[in-house]
N, C-alpha and C positions, 0 to 999 in steps of 0.2 A: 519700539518693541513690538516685536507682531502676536498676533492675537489668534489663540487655537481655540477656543471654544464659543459655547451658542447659552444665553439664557433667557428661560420664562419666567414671564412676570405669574404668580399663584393662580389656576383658574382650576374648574372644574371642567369646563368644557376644552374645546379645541381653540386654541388662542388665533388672531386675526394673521393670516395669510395673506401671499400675493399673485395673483395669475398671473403666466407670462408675460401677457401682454405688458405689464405693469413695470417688469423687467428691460420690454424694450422701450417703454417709453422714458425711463430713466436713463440708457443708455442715449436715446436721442437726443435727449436734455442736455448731455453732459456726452456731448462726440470727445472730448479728451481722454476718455477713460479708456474705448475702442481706440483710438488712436497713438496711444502712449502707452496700454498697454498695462494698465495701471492694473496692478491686486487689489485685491479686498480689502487690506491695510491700508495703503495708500488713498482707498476711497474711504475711507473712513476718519482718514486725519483731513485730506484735502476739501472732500466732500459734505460729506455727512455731519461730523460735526460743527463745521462753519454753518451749513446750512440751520440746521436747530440747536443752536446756542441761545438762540432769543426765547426759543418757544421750548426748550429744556423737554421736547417730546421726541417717540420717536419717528423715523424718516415715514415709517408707513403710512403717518397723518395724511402725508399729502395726496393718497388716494384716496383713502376714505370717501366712501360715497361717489366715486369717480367710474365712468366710463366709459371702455375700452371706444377710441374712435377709427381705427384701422383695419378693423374686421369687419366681415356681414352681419356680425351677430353679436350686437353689442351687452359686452360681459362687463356684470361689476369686478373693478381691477381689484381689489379684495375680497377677502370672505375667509370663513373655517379653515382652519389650515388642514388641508390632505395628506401634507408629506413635509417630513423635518428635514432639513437640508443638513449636514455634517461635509466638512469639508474645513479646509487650512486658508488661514488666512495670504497667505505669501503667493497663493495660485493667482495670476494673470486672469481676471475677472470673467473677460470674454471670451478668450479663448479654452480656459477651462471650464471655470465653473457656467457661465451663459450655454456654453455650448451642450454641457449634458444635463441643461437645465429644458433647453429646447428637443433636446432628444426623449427628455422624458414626458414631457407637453405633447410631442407628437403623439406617441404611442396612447398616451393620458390626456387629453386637450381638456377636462377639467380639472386639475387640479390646483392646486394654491399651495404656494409653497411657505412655509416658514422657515426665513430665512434671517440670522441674527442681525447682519448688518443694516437691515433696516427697519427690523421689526422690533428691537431694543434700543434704549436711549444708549445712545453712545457715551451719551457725556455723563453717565451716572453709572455705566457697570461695574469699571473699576474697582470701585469701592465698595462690590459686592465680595465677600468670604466665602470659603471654602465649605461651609455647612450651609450657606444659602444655595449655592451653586447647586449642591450635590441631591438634595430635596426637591426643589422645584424643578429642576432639570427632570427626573425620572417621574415627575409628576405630570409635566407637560408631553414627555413620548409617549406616555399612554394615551390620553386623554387622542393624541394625531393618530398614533397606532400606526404611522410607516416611516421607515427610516431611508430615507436615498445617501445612499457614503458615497461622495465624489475621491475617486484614488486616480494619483500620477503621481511619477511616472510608471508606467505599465511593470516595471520592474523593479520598484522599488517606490512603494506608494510611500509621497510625504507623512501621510499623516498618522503613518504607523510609527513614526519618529519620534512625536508628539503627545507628552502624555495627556493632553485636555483633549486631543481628540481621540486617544484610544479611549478616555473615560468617557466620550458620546457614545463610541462604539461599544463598547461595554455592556450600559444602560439600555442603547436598544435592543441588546440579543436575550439579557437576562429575564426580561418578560416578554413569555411566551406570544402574548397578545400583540405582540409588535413586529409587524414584518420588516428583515433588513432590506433593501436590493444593493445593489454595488454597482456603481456606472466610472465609463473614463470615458475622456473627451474624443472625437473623432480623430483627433490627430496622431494619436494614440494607435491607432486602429493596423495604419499605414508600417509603422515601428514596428508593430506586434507581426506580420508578414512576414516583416525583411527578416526579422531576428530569429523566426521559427523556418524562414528558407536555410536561414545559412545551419543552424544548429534546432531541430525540434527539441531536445533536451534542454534547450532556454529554459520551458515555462515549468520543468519543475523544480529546479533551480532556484529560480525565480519564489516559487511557493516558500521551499524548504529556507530560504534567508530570510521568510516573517518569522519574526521574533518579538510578540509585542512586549514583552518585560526588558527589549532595548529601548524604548522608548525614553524621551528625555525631557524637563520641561525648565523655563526658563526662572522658576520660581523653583529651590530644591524642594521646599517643606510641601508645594501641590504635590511635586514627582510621590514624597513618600504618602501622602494621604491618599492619594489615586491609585497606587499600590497597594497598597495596604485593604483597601475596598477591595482591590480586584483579589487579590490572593486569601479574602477569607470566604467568596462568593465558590459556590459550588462548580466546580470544573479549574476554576480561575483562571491563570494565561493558558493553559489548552485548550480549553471551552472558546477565547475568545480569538486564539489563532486556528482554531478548527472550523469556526464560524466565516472569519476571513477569509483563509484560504479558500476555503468550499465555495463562498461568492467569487474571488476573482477568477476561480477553475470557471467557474460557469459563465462568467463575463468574453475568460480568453476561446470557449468554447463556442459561445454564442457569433462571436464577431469572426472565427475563422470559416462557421457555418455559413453565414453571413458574405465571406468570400469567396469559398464554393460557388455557391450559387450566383454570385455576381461575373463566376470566371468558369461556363460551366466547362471549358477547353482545356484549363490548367489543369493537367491529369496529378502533376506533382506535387501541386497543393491540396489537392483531391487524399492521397499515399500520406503526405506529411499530416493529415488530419487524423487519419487511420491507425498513425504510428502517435500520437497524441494521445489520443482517444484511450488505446491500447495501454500506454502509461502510466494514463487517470482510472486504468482499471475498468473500462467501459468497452469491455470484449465485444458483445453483441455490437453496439455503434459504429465503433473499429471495423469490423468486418462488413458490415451493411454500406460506408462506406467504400472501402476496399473491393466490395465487390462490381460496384459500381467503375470503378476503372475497368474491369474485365472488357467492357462494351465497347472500349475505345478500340478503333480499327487502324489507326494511323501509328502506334506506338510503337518504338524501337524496340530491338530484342534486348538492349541494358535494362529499359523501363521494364520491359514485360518478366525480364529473370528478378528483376525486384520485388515486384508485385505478386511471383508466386510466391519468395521470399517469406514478402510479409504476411499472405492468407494464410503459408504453412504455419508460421508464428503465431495467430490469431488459432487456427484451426486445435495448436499444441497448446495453448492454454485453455481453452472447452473441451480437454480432453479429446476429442476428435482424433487422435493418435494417426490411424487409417489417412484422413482427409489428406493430416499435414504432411505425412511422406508422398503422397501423391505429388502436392505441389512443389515441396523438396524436389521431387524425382523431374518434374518440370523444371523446376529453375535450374536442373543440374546440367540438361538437357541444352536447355540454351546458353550456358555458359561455355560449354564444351563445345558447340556452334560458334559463337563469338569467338573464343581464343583459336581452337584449333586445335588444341590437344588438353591433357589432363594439368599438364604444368605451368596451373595459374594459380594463383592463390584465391582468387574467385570459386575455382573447382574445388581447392579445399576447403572451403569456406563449406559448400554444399554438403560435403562430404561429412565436414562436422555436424552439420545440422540434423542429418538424417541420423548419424551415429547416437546424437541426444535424443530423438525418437526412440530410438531402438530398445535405447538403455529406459525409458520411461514404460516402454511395452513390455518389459523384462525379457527382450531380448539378449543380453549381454552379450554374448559370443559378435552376433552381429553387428551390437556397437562396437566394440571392439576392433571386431576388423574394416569398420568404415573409419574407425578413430585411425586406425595404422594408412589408409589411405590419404586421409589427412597430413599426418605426419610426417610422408614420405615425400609428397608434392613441396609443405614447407619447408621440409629440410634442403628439396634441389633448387625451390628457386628463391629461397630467403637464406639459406645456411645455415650452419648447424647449431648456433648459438643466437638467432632471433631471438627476439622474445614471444613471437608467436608458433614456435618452435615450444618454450616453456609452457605456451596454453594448454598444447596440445598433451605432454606429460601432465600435464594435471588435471587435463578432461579424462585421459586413460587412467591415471591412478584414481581418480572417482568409481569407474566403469571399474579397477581391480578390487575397490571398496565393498562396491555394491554385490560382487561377486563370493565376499568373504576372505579374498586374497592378502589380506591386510600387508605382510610380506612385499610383495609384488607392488601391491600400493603408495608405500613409504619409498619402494624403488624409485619411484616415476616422481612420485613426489622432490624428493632432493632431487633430482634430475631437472626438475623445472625450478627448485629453489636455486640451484648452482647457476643456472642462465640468468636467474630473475637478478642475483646481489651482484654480479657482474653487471647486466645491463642498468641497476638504476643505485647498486648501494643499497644499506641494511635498512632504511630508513625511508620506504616505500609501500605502499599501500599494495602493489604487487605481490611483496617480502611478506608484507603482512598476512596477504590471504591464503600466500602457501602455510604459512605457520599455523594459521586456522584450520587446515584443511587435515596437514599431519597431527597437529592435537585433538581433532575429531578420529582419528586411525588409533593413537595414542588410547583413547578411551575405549573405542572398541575392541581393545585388546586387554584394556581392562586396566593399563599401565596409568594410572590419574594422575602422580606426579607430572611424568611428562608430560600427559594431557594438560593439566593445568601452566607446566612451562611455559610450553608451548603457546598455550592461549595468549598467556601474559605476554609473549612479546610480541603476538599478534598487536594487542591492545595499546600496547604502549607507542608500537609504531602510528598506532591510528590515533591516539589521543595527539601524539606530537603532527601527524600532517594532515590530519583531518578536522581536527577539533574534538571539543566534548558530545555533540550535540546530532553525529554524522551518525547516517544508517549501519553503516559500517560497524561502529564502536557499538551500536545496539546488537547486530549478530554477534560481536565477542562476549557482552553480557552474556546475551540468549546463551550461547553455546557454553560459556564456563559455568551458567547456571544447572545446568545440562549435566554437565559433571559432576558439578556438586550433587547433584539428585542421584545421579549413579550410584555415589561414596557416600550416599545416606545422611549426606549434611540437608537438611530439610529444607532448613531453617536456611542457610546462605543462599539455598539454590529458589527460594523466595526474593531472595533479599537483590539476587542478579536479575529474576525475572521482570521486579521490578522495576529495576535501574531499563533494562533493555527498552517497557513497557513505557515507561514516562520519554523516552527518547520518540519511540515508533508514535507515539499520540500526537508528539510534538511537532511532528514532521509528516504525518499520515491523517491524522482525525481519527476517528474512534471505527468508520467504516474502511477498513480496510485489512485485507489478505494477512499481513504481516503481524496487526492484532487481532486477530482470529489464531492463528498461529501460536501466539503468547499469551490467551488466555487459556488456550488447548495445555498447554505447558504448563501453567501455574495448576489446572485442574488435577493433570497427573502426580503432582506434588503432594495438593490434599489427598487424591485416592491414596497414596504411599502413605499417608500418614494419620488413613483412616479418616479422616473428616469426607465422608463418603457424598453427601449431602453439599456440601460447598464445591467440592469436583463434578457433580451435576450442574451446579448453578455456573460454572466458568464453562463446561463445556456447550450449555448450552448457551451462553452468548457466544460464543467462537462461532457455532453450528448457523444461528442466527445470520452473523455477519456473512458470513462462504455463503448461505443462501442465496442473501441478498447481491450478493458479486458473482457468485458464479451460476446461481439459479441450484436443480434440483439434482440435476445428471454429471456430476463430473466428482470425478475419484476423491477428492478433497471433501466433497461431502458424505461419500462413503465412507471415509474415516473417522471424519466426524460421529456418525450412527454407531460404526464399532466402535470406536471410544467409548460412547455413551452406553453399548452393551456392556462392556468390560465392567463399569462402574457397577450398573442394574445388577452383572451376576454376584460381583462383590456382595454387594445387600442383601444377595440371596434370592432375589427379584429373578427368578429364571424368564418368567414368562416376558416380561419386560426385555430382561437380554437378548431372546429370542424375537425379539419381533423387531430390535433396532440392527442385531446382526442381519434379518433378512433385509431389511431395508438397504443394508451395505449391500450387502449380498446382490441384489437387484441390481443398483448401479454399476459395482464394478462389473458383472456378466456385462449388462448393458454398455460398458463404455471400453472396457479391456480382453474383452470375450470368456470363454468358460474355461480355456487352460492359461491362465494369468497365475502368476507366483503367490498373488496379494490375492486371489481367489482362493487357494489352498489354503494360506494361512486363517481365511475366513471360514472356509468345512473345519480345520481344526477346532478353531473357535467354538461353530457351532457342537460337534461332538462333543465337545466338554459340558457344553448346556445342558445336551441329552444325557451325559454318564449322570452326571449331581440329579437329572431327572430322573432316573433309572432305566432309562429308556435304551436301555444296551443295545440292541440290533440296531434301532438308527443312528448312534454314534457308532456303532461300526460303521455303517454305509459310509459315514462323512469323512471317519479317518481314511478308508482307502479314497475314497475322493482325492482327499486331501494327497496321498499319498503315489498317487498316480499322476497327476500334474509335477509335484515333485521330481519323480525318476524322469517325467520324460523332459523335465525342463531342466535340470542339476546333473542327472545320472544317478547311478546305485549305488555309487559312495558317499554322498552327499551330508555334514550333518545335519539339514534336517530333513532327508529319508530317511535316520540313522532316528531321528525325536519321533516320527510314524510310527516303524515300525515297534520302538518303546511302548508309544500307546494304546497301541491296536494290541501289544502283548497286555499292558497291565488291564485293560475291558474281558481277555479272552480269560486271563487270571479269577474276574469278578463272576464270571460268566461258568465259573469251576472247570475251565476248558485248559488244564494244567501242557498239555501236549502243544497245544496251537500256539499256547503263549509263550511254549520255550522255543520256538523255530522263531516267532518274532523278535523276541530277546537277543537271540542270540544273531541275529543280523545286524541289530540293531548293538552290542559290542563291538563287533568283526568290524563297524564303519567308522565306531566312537574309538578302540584301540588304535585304527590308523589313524587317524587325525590328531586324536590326543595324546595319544600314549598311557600308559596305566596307569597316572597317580592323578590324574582329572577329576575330578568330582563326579560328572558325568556317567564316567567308564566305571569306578566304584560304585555307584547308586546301579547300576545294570548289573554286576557280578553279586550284587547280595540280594535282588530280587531273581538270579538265576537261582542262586543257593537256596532260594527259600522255593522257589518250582521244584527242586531238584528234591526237596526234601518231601513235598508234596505227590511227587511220581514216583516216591520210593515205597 
């Protein structure tokens, strides 16, 4: 039976270790073990306990007081232990665990390692229970204070399988005072190349299938005691898969650095790190990288359209909007060189990209007709029923979304659902996102049943080919929670955020984009339901995490601030709202310039702070602000020029300006009656604040 875990005998101090050296002289002792290949199990039946059976101690005796004679600098082969060794027993001795034993030596050339198999009586553990184990165990990582987790294979670590070795791991993350690292053998390294040349979306793959509550052990009643610990400790399996993961990211990051540098020609591997990097959420790295290829003088024009490719992608996630149409505009350049005309799917490729720009600049119009330039290439040289044909209908019906088109939206939308259940059947992840995407239009129109339909068979397709646990199945949470909160269920639309929320942890860690996201969500749920104070406290960990990922300057943190103003005017905190609005205020100028859509909506904003202040002339200034980006980026039908001109009338009302405010007013029907027609809520609330001017001017 093989053997997953490590025990200390009770001390107070650092219990006795072994220095490398000590390592290789038991290998030299015993060339069969190198030679055969032998695990740690096997040395343990073959070895080890034959060896101290007489002497009922453990294997480490035999240094004691000994040594090292192979070096210049001769080292006692024992001492204090530095570092606790965690690893499975079933691992090939030398070539795993020796290996990144000697890698850690290097880097470390003092340390001592505490390593069970020799440093416990073999022939007496056994017989040790599950309350002694679980005691002295966390009494002795402290006492070392560092943890080395030996993981293989690169994609699928043993000993995450194992519940006695997740309970090592465990033990060392939950006190603060004990450092994890994570190491894998050098053979490893080689694997980790080939598998991130052919596919870079390996290694998070790879992440998201740690699952330590899969774990298993050969004894049932340890599996549920070891559980049971782990799930009453604070964080429990996310704290300890968030732990994990975060080391192996840092392991797979270190060693492809590592390759860089050893290949400094390979421009490819150079790109594939950047696009890595980029994944794990490490913009800045990504690009620093990535710019680093720039330099290369010998590169083909595929490499070089790639490499604008991915700066633009790098430049559109730091907000850098400008940058990354620039590099778009490059790549499109050399694509159009390569093929020879527009009719490649390369070109449309380009074309879409810059369209997603456009549409992020609140350009629409102009996405739009780069989305239809897209469009028109895939439909000549793919046909009219691709499925990259369906992409392109439901990047435009986003683009009809964003527009207010909702109509138009749902058009485009079945137009890419009819290609998608042709091309793959009802029961596709494809199927599923268009049905996400119409039950997001669904609620914007205010229609929640459908919205809700909708969602639901998004979900259900996802739950059947994705599983419980996929990112995917968290945006359906996310978004039907979404809903719920629209239709005033408060209370469900908690109950999905968290469902979404235990997913994204599970699969992300607690720093990340996506739970920033979902605590921003859960926040707006308390403000709706008055717990003004707890919508602080979420919004401001959201705000925290986006810092930390995206730094200070980029629009996701400006929303973050106006959110946080929204709250502040709630409470009545003017001055508070006012000073986290400017801060929004600042960035977006700063990152989407002064006639941005999401700029106007922030003057309205502020104008509201100033009316509740009394401060009438400078919420006038703000609503025509607000109201002049509007016209020229909407036009003068628009509803919301038609919400300006509302407001600028009911301030001119405050201001006893009976005349001013009925020319506002009445613009601002004339644009609500077309749009809505006359039983709108809207279009009524304008006609009985007309009646009440009218009665005022008479």
């Amino acid at each position: 039976m093989y053997k997953f875990t490590t025990i200390f005998l009770p001390t107070e101090t650092a219990p006795t270790g072994m220095h490398i050296e000590a390592f290789r002289k038991f290998v030299s002792d015993h060339p069969e073990v190198k030679s055969k290949h032998m695990t740690t199990s096997q040395i343990s039946s073959i070895i080890i306990k034959p060896e101290t059976l007489e002497t009922n101690q453990p294997y480490i005796n035999h240094y004691i007081g000994t040594k090292s004679d192979t070096s210049s600098r001769k080292r006692e082969l024992t001492g204090p232990s530095t570092v606790f060794v965690s690893h499975a027993w079933r691992y090939p001795f030398c070539d795993v665990v020796l290996d990144v034993l000697e890698q850690h030596a290097k880097e470390h050339p003092d340390s001592y390692f505490w390593f069970d198999l020799f440093t416990n009586n073999q022939n007496e553990v056994a017989s040790k229970d599950f309350d002694w184990f679980s005691t002295t165990f966390k009494d002795g990582v402290r006492n070392i204070g560092q943890v080395l987790l030996i993981l293989s294979p690169w994609d699928d670590p043993l000993p995450l399988r194992r519940a006695w070795c997740l309970f090592e791991i465990f033990n060392s993350i939950v006190d603060d005072d004990v450092e994890l690292s994570i190491n894998l053998p050098s053979s490893e390294v080689n694997k980790l190349k080939s598998a991130v040349t052919d596919d870079c979306d390996c290694l998070i793959q790879a992440l998201s299938d740690i699952q330590a509550e899969n774990a298993d052990a050969f004894v049932s009643a340890d599996k549920a005691m070891i559980f049971e610990v782990i799930r009453k400790s604070t964080g429990g399996f996310a704290h300890v898969n968030e732990k994990v993961k975060r080391g192996l990211r840092d392991w797979y990051i270190k060693q492809l650095e590592k390759l860089v540098d050893d290949s400094p020609e390979d421009h490819d591997l150079k790109l594939t790190l950047a696009t890595i990097m980029q994944e794990f959420g490490f913009i800045d790295e990504a690009l620093t990288y990535a710019l680093r290829c720039q330099s290369i003088t010998n590169a083909d024009e595929h490499f070089q359209a790639e490499l604008n490719n991915a700066l633009a992608n790098l430049y559109s996630d730091k907000g850098e909007l400008d940058k990354a149409l620039q590099f778009h505009e490059q790549s499109l350049a050399l694509s159009l060189g390569i093929h020879g005309s527009e009719n490649h799917e390369d070109v449309a490729a380009s074309y879409n990209n810059m369209a997603t720009v456009f549409s992020d600049k609140g350009d629409l119009d102009k996405s739009l007709e780069y989305h239809n330039k897209a469009l028109t290439i895939t439909k000549k040289t793919l046909g009219q029923n691709h499925a990259k044909v369906a992409s392109s209908y439901n990047n435009m019906a986003n683009v009809y979304r964003s527009k207010g088109h909702l109509e138009k939206a749902l058009e485009y939308y079945d137009m890419s659902l009819a290609i998608d259940l042709t091309t793959y059947g009802e029961n596709h992840p494809e199927v599923a996102a268009t049905y996400n995407n119409m039950a997001n239009v669904f609620s914007d129109k205010g229609e929640i049943e459908k919205s809700l339909d909708s969602h639901n068979k998004a979900l259900t397709i996802r739950l059947a080919t994705l599983g419980h646990h996929h990112l995917d199945v968290a945006e359906s949470y996310n978004n039907m929670a979404t809903v719920y909160r629209d239709s005033g269920e408060h209370e469900k639309a908690l109950e999905y955020y968290d469902k979404s929320l235990a997913i994204t942890l599970k699969m992300h860690g607690e720093k990340h984009s996506d739970v920033a996201g979902l605590y921003n969500n859960m926040a707006n749920v308390y403000s709706d339901t008055g717990n003004l104070n707890k919508a602080l406290e979420y919004h401001g960990m959201s705000l925290v995490i986006r810092i930390a990922i995206l730094g200070e300057n980029h629009p996701i943190i400006a929303q973050s601030h106006q959110n946080m103003a929204i709250v502040y005017k709630s409470k009545g905190d003017l001055d508070m709202a006012l000073k986290y609005y400017n801060n929004s205020l600042l960035v977006k100028i700063g990152v989407l310039g002064d006639s941005h859509p999401e700029v106007a909506i922030l003057y309205n904003q502020i104008a509201s702070v100033y009316k509740a202040k009394g401060d009438l002339n400078t919420a006038l200034d703000y609503y025509k602000k607000a109201l002049e980006i509007r016209v020229e980026t909407f036009g003068n039908k628009h509803h919301s020029v038609a919400d300006m001109h509302h407001n600028i009338g009911l301030v001119h009302e405050i201001m006893a300006d009976s005349e001013t405010a009925m020319v506002s007013m009445k613009k601002a029907l004339d644009i609500r009656q077309q749009k809505h027609g006359e039983d709108h809520p809207d279009v009524i609330e304008t006609q009985q604040i007309i009646g009440r001017l009218k009665t005022k001017l008479e």
